[in-house]
C-alpha positions in Angstrom: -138.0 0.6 97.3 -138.1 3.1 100.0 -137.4 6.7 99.6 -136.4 9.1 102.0 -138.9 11.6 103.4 -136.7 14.4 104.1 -134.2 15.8 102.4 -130.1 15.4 104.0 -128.5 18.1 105.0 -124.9 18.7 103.2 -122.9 18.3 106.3 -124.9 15.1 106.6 -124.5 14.4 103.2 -120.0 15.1 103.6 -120.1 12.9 106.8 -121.6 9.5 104.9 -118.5 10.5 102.2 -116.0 11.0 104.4 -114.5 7.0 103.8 -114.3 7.6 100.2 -110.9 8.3 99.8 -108.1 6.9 98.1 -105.7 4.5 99.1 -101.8 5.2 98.5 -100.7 2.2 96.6 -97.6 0.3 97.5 -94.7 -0.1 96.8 -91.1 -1.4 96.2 -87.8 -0.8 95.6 -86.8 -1.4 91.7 -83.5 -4.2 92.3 -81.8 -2.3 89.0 -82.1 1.4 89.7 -83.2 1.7 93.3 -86.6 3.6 92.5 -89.9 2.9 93.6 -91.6 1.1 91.4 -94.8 -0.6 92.3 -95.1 -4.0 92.4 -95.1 -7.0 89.9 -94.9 -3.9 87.1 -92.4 -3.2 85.0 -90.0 -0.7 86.4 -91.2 3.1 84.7 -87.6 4.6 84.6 -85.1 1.5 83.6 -87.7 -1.1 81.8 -86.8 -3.7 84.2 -88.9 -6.5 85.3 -87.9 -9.8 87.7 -84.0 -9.3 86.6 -84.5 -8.9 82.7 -85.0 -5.8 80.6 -88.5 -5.8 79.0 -88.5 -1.7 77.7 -86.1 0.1 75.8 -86.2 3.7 76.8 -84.6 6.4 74.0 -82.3 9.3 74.9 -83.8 12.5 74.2 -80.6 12.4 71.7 -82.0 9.5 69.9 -85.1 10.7 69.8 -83.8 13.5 68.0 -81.8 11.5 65.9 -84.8 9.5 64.5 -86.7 12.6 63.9 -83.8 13.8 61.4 -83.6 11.0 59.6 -87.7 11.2 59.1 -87.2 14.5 57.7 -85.0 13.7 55.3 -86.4 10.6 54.1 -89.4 12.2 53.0 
């Protein structure tokens, strides 16, 4: 395998790195709540996906509610 016979330079080095960026992803409209969403994912803030409801997401009330009922159980 060859091997270089001089060392690159760092600006030389930053140039060859320069196209190693990241992409923005895509996305789409969520058809329920109007957020972006990306696509052919389950929407992050209603749970929906293709017209149905796949997550249940708790109230911070709820949340709170199960948590008082662990403490008393025990």
């Amino acid at each position: 395998m060859a091997n270089p016979k001089r060392r690159h330079s760092r600006e030389r080095g930053r140039l060859r790195r320069t196209h190693y960026k990241l992409k923005n992803r895509s996305g789409s409209k969520c058809p329920q709540c109007g957020k972006n969403k990306r696509p052919h994912v389950v929407c992050p803030h209603c749970g929906y996906y293709k017209g149905k409801q796949v997550l249940v997401y708790k109230t911070v009330e709820e949340k709170k509610k199960e948590r008082e009922k662990k403490r008393t159980k025990t």
